[in-house]
The first five atom37 places (N, CA, C, CB, O) and aatype in JSON, in Angstrom:
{
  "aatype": [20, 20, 20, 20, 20, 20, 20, 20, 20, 20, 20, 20, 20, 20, 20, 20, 20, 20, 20, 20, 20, 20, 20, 20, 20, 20, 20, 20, 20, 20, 20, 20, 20, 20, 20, 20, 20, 20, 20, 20, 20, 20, 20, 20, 20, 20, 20, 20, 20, 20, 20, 20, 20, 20, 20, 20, 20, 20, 20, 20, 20, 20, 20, 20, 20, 20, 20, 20],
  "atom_mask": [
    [1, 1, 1, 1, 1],
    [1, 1, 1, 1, 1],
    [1, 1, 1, 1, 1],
    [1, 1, 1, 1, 1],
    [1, 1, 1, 1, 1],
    [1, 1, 1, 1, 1],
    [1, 1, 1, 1, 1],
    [1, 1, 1, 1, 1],
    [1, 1, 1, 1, 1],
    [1, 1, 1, 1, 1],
    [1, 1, 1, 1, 1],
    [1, 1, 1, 1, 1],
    [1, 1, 1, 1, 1],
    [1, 1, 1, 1, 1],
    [1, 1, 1, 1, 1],
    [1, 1, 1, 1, 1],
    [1, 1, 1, 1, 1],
    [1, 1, 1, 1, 1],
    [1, 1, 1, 1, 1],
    [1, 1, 1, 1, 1],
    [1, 1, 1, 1, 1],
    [1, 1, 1, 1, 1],
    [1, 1, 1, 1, 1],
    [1, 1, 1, 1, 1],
    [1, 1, 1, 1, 1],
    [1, 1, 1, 1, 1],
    [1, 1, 1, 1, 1],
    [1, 1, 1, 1, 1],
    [1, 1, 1, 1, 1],
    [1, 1, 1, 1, 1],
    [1, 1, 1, 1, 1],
    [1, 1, 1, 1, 1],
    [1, 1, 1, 1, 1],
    [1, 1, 1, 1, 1],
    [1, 1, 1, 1, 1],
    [1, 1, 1, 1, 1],
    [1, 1, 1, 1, 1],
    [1, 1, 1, 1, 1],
    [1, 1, 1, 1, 1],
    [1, 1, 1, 1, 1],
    [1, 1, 1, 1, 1],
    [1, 1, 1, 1, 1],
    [1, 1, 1, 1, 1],
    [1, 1, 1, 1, 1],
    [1, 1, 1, 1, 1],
    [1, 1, 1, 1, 1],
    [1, 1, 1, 1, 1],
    [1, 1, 1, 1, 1],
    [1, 1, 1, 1, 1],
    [1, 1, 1, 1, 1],
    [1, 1, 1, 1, 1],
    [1, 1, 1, 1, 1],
    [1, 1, 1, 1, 1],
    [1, 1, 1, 1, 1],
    [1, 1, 1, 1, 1],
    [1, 1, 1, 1, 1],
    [1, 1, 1, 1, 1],
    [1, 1, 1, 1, 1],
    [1, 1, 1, 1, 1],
    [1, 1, 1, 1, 1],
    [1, 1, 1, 1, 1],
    [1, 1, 1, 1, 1],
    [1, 1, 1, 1, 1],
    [1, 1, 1, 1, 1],
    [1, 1, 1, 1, 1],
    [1, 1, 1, 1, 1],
    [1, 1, 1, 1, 1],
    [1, 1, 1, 1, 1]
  ],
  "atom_positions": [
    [[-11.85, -4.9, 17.77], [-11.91, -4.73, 16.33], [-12.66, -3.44, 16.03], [-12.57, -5.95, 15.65], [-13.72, -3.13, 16.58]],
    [[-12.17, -2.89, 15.33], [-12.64, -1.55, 15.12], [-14.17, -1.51, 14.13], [-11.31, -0.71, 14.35], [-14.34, -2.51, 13.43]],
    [[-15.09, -0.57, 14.07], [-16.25, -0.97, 13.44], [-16.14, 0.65, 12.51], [-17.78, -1.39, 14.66], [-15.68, 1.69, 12.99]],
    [[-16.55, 0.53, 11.45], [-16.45, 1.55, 10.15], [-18.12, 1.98, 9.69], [-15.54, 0.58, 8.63], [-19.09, 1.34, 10.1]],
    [[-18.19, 2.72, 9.14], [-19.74, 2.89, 8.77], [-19.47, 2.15, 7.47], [-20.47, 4.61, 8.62], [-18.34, 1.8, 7.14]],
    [[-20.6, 1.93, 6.74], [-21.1, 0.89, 4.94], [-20.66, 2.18, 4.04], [-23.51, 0.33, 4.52], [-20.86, 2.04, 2.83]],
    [[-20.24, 3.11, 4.35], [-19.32, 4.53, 3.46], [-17.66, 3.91, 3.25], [-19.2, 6.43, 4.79], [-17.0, 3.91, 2.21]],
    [[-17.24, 3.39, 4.65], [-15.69, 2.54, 4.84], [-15.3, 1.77, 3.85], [-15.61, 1.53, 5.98], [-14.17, 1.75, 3.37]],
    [[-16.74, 0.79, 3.37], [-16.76, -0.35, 2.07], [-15.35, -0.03, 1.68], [-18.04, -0.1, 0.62], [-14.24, -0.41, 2.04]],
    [[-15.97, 1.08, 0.52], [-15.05, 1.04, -0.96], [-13.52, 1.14, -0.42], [-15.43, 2.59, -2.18], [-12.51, 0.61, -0.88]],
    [[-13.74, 2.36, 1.18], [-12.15, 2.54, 0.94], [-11.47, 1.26, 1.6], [-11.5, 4.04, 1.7], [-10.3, 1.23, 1.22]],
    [[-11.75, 0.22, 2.42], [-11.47, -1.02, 2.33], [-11.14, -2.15, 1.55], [-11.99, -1.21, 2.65], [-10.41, -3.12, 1.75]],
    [[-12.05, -1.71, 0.39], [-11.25, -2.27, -0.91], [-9.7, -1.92, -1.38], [-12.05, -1.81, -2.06], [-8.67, -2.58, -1.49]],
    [[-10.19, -0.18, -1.64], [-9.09, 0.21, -2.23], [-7.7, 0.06, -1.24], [-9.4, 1.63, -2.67], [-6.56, -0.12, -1.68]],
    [[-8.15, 0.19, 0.42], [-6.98, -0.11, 0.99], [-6.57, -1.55, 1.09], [-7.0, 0.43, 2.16], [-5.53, -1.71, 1.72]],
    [[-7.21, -2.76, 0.57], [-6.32, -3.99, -0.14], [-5.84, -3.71, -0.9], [-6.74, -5.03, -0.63], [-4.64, -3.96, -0.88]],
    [[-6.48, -2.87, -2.31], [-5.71, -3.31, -3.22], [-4.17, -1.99, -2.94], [-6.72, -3.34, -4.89], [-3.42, -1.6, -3.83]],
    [[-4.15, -1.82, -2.33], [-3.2, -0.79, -2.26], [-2.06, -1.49, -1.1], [-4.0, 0.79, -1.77], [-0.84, -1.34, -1.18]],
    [[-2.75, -2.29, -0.05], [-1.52, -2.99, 0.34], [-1.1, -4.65, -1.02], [-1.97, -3.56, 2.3], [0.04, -5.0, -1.32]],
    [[-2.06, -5.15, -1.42], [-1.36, -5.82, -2.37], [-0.35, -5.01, -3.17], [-2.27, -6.42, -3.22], [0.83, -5.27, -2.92]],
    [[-0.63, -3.89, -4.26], [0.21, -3.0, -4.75], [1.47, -3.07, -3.84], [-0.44, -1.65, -4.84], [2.43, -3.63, -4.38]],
    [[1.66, -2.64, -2.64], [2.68, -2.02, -1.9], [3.48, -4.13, -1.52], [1.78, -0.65, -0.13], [4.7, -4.16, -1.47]],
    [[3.05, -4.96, -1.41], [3.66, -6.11, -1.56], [3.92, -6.56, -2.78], [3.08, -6.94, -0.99], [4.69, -7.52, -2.9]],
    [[3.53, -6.17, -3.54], [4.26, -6.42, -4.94], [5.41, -5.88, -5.21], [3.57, -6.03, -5.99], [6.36, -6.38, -5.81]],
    [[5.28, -4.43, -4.56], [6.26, -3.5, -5.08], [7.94, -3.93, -4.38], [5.66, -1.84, -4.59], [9.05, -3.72, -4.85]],
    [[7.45, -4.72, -2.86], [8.24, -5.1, -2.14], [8.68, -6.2, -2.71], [7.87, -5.18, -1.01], [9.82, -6.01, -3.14]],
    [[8.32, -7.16, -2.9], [8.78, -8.32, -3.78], [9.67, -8.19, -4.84], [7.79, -8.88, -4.34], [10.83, -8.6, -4.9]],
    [[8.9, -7.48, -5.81], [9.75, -6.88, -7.1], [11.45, -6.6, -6.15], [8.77, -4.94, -7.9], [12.23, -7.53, -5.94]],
    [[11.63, -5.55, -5.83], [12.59, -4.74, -4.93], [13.44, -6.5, -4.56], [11.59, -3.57, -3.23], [14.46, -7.0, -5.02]],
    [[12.46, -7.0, -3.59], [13.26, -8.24, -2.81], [14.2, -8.92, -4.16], [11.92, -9.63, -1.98], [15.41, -9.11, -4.11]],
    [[13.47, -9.18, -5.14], [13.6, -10.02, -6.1], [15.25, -9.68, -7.05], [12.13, -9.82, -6.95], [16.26, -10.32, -7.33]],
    [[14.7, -8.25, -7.29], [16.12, -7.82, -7.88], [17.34, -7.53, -6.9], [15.92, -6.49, -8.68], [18.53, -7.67, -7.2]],
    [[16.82, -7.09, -5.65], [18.33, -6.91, -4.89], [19.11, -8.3, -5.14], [18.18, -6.62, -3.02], [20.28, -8.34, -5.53]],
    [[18.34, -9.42, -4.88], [19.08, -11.07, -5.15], [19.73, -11.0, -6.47], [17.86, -12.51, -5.25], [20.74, -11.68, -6.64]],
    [[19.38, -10.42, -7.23], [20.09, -10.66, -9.11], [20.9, -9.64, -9.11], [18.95, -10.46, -10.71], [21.41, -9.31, -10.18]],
    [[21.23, -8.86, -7.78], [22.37, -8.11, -7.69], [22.53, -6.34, -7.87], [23.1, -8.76, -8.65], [23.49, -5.58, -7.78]],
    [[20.92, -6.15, -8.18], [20.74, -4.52, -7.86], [20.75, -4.01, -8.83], [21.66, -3.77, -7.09], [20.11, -4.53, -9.74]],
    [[21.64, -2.49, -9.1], [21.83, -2.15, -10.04], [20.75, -0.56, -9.75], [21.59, -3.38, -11.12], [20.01, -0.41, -8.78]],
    [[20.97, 0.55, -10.97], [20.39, 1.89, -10.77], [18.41, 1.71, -11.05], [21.33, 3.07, -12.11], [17.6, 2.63, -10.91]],
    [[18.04, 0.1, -11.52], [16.69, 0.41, -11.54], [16.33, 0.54, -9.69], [15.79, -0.94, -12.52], [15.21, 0.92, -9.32]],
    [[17.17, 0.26, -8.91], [16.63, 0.0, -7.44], [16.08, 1.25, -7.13], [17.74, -0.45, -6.3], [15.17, 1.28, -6.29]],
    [[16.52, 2.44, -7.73], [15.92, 4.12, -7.32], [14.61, 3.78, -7.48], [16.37, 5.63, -8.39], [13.89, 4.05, -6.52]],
    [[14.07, 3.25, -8.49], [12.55, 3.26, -9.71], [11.6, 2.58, -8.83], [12.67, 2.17, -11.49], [10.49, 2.95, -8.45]],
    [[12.46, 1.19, -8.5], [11.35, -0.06, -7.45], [11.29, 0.74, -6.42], [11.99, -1.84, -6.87], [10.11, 0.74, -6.07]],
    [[12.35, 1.91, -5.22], [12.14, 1.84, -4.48], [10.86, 2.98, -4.28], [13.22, 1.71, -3.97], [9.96, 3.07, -3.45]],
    [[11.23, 3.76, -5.45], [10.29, 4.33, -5.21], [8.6, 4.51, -5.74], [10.87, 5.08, -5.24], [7.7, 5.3, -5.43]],
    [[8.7, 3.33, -6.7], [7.54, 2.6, -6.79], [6.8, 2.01, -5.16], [8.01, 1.35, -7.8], [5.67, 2.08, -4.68]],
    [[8.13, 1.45, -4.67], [7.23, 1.0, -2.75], [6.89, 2.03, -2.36], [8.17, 0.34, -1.25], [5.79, 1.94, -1.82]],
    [[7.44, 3.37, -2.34], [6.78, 3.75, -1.42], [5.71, 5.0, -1.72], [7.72, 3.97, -0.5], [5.37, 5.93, -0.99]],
    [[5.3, 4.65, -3.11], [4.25, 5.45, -3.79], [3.06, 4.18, -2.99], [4.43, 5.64, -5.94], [2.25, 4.27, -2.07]],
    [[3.41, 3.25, -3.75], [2.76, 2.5, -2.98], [2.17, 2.4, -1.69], [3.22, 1.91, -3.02], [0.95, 2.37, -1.51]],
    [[3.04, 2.35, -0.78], [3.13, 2.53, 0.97], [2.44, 3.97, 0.83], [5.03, 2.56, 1.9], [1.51, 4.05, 1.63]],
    [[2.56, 4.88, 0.23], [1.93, 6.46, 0.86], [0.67, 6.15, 0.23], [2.73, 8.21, 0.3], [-0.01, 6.81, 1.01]],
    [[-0.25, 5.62, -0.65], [-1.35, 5.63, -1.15], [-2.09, 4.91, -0.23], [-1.37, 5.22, -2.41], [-3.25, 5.16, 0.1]],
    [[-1.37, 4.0, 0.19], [-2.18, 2.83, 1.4], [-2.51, 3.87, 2.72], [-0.84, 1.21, 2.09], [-3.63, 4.07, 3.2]],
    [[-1.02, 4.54, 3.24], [-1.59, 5.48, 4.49], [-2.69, 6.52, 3.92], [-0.26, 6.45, 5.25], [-3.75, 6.54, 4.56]],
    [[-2.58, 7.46, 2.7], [-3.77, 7.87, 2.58], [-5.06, 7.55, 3.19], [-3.86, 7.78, 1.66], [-5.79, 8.12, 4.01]],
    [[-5.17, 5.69, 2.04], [-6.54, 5.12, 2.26], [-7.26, 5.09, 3.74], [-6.43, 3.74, 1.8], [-8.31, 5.52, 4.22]],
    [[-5.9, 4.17, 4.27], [-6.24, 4.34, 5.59], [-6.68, 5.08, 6.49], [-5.71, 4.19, 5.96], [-7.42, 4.71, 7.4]],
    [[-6.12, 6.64, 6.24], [-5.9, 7.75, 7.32], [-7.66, 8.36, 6.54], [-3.94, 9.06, 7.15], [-8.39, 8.78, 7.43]],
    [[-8.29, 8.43, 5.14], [-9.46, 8.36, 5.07], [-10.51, 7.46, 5.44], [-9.5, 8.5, 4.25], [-11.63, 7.93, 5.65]],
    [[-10.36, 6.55, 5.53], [-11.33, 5.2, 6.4], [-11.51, 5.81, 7.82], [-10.36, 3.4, 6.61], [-12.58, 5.98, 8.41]],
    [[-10.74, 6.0, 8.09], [-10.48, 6.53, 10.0], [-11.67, 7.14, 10.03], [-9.03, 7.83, 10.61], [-12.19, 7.02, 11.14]],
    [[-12.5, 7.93, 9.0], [-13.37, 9.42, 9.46], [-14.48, 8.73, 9.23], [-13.24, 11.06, 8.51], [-15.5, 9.39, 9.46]],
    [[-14.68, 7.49, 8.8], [-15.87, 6.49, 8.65], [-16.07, 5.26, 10.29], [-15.38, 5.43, 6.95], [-17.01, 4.47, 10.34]],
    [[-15.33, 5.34, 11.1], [-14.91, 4.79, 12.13], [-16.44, 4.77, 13.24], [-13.48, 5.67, 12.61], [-16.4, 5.76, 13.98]],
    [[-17.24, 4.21, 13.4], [-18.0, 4.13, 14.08], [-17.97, 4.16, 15.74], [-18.34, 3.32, 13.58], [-18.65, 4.76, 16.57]],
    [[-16.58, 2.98, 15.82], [-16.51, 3.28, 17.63], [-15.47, 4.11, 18.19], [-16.24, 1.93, 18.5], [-15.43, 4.31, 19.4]]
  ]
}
C-alpha cells in the first residue's frame, strides 16, 4: 500500500470526489444508451471523460506527495 505525506489529504479527497464525478458520468451515459441514445451521447461522453482526465490529473499530483 502506498504511503502519501498529510499534503496527499486534500488531493485524496478531491481524487474521490472526482472518481464519484467520473461514475456518475458513466452511469448517466449507461442509462441513456438503454432509452436508445440519440446526439446528447457526444455531451455525456464527453462529460466522462472530462471527468476521467480531472481524476488522472488528481492522481498524477498525489504521486509527488508519495512517501515510499
Amino acid at each position: 500500500m502506498a504511503v502519501y505525506s498529510q499534503e496527499a489529504t486534500e488531493l485524496m479527497s478531491k481524487y474521490r470526489e472526482a472518481d464519484e464525478a467520473e461514475s456518475v458520468a458513466i452511469k448517466a451515459l449507461d442509462e441513456y444508451m438503454k432509452a436508445g441514445g440519440g446526439e446528447l451521447i457526444r455531451d455525456l461522453s464527453e462529460k466522462m471523460e472530462s471527468a476521467h482526465a480531472k481524476k488522472l490529473s488528481i492522481y498524477n499530483e498525489m504521486q509527488k506527495y508519495r512517501l515510499d
